[in-house]
C-alpha positions as CSV (number, residue, x, y, z in Angstrom):
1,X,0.0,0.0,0.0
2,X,1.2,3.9,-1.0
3,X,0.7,6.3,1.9
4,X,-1.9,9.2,-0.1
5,X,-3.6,11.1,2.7
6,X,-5.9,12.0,-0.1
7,X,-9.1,14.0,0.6
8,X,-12.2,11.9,-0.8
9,X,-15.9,12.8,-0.8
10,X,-18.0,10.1,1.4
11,X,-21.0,8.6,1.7
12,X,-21.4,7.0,5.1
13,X,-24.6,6.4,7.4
14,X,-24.2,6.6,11.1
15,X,-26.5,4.2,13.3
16,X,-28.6,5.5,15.9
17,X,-26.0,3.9,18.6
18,X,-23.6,6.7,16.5
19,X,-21.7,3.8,15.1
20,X,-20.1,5.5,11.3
21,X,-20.0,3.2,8.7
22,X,-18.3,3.9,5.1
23,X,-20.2,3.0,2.6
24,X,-18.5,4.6,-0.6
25,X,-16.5,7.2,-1.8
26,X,-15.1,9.1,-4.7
27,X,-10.9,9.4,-5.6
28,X,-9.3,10.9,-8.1
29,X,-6.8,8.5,-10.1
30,X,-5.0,8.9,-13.0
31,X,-6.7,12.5,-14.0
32,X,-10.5,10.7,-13.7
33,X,-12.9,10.4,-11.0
34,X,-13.9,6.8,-9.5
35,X,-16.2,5.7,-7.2
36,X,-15.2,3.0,-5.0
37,X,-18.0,1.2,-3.2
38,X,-17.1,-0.3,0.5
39,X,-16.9,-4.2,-0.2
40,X,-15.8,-5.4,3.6
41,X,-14.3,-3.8,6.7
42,X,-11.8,-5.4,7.8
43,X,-10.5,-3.7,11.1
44,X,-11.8,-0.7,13.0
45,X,-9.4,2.0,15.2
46,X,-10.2,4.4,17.2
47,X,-7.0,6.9,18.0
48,X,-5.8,10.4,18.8
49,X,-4.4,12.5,15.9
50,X,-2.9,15.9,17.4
51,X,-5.3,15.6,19.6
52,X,-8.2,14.9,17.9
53,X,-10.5,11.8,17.9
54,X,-9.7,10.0,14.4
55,X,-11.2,6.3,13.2
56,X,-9.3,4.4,10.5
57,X,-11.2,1.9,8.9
58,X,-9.0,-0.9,7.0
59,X,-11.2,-2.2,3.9
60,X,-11.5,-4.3,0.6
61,X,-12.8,-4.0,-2.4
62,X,-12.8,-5.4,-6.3
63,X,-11.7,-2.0,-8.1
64,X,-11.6,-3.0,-11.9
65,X,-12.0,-6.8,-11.7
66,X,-8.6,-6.4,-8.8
67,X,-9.8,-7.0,-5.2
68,X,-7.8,-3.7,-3.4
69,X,-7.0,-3.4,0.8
70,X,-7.2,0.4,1.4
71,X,-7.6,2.4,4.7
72,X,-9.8,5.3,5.5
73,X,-9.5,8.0,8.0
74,X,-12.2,10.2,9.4
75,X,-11.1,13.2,11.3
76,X,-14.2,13.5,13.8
77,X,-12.8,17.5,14.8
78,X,-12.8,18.6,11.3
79,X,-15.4,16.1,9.8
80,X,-12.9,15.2,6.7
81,X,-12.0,11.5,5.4
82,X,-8.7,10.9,3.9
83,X,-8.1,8.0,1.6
84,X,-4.8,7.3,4.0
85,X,-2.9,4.0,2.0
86,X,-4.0,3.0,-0.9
């Protein structure tokens, strides 16, 4: 996996318990946009990023017939995800 720390746009839904779950987003790759949609989440962190509460979300997905392991990051302070490896 490359290190991007890309900004994405996300569509995510957040349960009435306030559990946030990714559901898909869009990247930009190679000049065009895709749209990646959220196949499985593999591993769930909750951690402290300069001081803020972050949640990185490790997950899989078939991206142009090629199943891909990514990680996403949600920065709860500024309400941002970052498309962090890729």
């Amino acid at each position: 996996m490359k290190l991007l720390n890309q900004q994405i746009d996300m569509i995510s839904w957040t349960s009435k318990e306030g559990v946030l779950t990714p559901v898909r987003f869009r990247m930009e790759e190679g000049g065009e946009s895709v749209v990646v949609r959220i196949g499985r989440i593999l591993q769930t962190d909750k951690t402290m990023f300069g001081g803020s509460p972050t949640l990185s979300f490790r997950c899989s997905s078939v991206i142009r017939g090629t199943e891909r392991i990514y990680e996403l990051t949600y920065h709860s302070h500024d309400q941002k995800w970052l498309l962090k490896k890729f």
